[in-house]
N, C-alpha and C positions, 0 to 999 in steps of 0.2 A: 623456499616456496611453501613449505608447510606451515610457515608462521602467517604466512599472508589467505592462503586459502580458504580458512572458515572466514575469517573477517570479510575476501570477496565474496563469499555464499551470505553471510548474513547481511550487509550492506547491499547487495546487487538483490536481493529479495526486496527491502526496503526499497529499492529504486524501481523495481518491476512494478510492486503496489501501488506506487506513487503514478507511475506512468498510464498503468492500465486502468485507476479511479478518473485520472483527467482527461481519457480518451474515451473512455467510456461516456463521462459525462459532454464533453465536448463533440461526438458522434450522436446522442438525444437531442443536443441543441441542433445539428443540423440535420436531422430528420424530421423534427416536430419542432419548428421555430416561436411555439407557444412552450415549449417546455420550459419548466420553472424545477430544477433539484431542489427546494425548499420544498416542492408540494408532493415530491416522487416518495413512497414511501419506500421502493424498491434501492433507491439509492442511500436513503438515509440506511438501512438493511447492510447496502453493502459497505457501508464509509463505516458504518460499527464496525463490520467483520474482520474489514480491512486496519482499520483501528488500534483490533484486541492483537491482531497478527501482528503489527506493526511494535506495538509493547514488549510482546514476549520477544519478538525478535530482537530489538535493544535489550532487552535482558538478557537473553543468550549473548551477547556484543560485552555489554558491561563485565560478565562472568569470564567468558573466555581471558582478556584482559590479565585476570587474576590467576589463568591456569600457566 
């Protein structure tokens, strides 16, 4: 169980981000049915954020690996 655990904390992060950018985005489209995420700069904001976290987190994945 301790070999498997950081691997689910770092993979089920990645999956939480992944979730919570396409309901986020999917939840704009059905409140403002004009909304465009190409023209949101608040979304392009959090797709970076979520991005840079998404990186380091497979870095940490890659490494662990090696531990």
């Amino acid at each position: 169980m301790t070999f498997y655990m950081p691997k689910l904390v770092l993979i089920g992060s990645l999956w939480l981000l992944v979730v919570s950018l396409s309901c986020w985005q999917e939840l704009q489209q059905l409140w403002d049915p004009t909304y465009d995420y190409q023209f949101d700069t608040g979304y392009a904001t959090v797709y970076l954020f979520m991005l840079l976290i998404s990186v380091a987190d497979e870095m940490l994945y890659v490494v662990s690996f090696r531990l």
